[in-house]
C-alpha positions, 0 to 999 in steps of 0.5 A, a space after each residue: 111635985 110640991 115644988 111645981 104646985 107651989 110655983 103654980 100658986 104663986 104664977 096663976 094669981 100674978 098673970 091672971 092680974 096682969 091678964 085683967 090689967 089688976 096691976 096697979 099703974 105708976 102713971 107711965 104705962 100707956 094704954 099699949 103697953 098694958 095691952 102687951 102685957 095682957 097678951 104677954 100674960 095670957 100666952 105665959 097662961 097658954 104655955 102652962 095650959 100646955 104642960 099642966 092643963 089638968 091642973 090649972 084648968 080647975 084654978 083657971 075656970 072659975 076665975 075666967 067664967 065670972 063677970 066679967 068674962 074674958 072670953 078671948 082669953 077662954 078662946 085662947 085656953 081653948 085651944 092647949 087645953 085638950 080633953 081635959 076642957 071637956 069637964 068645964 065646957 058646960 060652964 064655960 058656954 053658960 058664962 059666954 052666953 050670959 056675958 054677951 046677952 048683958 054686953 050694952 056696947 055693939 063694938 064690945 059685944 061684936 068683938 066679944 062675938 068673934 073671941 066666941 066663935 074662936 072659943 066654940 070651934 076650937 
């Protein structure tokens, strides 16, 4: 319906920011609680991708594949996103790929390793 897509493209940008950890601080936000609210926006992502992953999935991609990559929110997308992630694994590999081949930072990048082992065998 309009109304759900409407919905959808007012809900999408606002968890993806909130997902990056965009939103502007107001100086009392600990580093934890930010980290919640991450997780917070990335499962409400989950739970659409859920019900409607043939429509989200073609707005979530190209913001997720570009750098930097968030490959443990793709490991989680992966997991609801069902057939329809068949269309956009190529590009969603490439990106890993190229995002841990740049990654300086050997804690980084072996934390980044695991989140794609997670993405490959879901």
């Amino acid at each position: 319906s309009s109304v759900g897509s409407l919905a959808l493209d007012e809900i999408l940008p606002y968890l993806l920011n909130e997902m990056r950890g965009d939103r502007k601080s107001n100086g009392t936000t600990t580093d934890e609680e930010q980290n919640d609210e991450q997780d917070f926006a990335l499962d409400a992502l989950q739970r659409i991708m859920q019900l409607k992953a043939r429509v989200v999935l073609p707005y979530l991609v190209p913001h997720l594949t570009q750098s930097p990559v968030n490959i443990k929110a793709l490991a989680r997308l992966t997991l609801v996103a069902g057939e329809t992630l068949a269309r956009y694994l190529s590009r969603i590999i490439q990106a890993v790929v190229n995002h841990l081949a740049e990654e300086k930072d050997p804690n980084t990048k072996a934390e980044q390793m695991t989140h794609a082992e997670e993405l490959i065998t879901a």
